[in-house]
C-alpha positions in Angstrom: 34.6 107.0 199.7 32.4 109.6 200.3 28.8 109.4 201.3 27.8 111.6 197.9 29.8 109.1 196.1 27.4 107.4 192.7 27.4 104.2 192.3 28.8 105.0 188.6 31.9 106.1 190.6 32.7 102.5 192.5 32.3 100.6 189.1 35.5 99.7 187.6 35.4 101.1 183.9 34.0 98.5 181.5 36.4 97.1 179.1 35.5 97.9 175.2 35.2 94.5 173.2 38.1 93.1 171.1 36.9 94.1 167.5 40.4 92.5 166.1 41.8 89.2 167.2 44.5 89.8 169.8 48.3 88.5 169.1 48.9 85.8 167.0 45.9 85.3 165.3 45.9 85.8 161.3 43.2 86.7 158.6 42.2 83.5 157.1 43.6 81.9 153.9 46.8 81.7 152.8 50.2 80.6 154.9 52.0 82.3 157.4 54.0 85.2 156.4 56.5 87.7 158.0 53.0 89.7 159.2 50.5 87.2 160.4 52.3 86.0 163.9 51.7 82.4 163.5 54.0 80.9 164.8 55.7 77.4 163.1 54.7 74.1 164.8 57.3 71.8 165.9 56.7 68.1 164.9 55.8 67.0 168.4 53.1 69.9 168.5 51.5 69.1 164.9 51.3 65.2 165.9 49.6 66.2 168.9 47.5 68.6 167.0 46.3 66.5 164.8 45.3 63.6 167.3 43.5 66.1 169.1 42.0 66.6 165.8 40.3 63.3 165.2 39.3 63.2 168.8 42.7 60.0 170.2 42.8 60.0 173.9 45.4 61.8 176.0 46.8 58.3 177.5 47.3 57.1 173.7 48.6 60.4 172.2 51.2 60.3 175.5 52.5 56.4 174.3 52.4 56.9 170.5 55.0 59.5 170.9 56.6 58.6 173.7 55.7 61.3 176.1 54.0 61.8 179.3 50.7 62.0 179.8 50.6 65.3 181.6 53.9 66.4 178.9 51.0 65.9 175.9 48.7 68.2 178.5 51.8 70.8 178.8 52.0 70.8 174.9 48.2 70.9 174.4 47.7 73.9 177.1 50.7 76.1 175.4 49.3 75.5 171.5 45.1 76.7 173.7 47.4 79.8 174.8 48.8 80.4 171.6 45.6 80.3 169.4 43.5 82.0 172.6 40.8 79.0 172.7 39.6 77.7 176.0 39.2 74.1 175.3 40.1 71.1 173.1 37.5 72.2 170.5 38.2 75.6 170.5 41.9 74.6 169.7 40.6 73.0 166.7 38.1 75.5 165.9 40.7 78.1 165.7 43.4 76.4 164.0 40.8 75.6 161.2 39.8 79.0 161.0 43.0 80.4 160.6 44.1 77.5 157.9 46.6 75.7 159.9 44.8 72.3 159.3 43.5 70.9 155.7 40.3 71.3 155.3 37.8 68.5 153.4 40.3 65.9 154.3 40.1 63.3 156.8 42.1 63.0 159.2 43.0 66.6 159.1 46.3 67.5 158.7 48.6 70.3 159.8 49.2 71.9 156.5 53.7 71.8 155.9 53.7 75.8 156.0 53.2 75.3 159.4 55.5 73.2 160.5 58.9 74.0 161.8 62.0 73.7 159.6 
């Protein structure tokens, strides 16, 4: 670097915002289709989706279906990666948002055009 160098010149360029969700995320309402990139959820992955869902510990998700504790964690940290959230509640938050669970029904449930044949 050069002693005439700016200070604008050692900046990495900023990275524009994401406008558009990135990869498999959908517009809201209606079911998956050829186009939207969601993909189906297996059986295992909308059990655990759902407990997450109405708040059931890891330890009791992990012995209702039989699974490791830190297997339910796998599962649960692959779904976070596939809808982008961060967290639990950011899982949720997006899987409402882009219709994967029923809405104004308690428990929430993973609606069946989600699920995997």
């Amino acid at each position: 670097m050069t002693p005439s160098a700016t200070s604008e010149e050692t900046k990495p360029a900023p990275r524009p915002p994401r406008s558009e969700p990135v990869g498999d995320a959908r517009p809201a309402g209606g079911g998956p289709s050829a186009g939207t990139g969601v993909r189906r959820l297996t059986a295992v992955d909308v059990r655990i989706l759902e407990g997450v869902a109405v708040g059931t510990p890891t330890v009791r998700l992990a012995a209702s279906l039989y699974l490791s504790r830190q297997g339910v964690e796998y599962r649960i940290g692959l779904m976070m990666r596939h809808f982008q959230a961060t967290n639990r509640a950011a899982l949720i938050s997006r899987a409402h948002s882009l219709g994967v669970l029923s809405v104004g029904a308690w428990p929430p449930r993973v609606l069946p055009e989600f699920l995997e044949p």
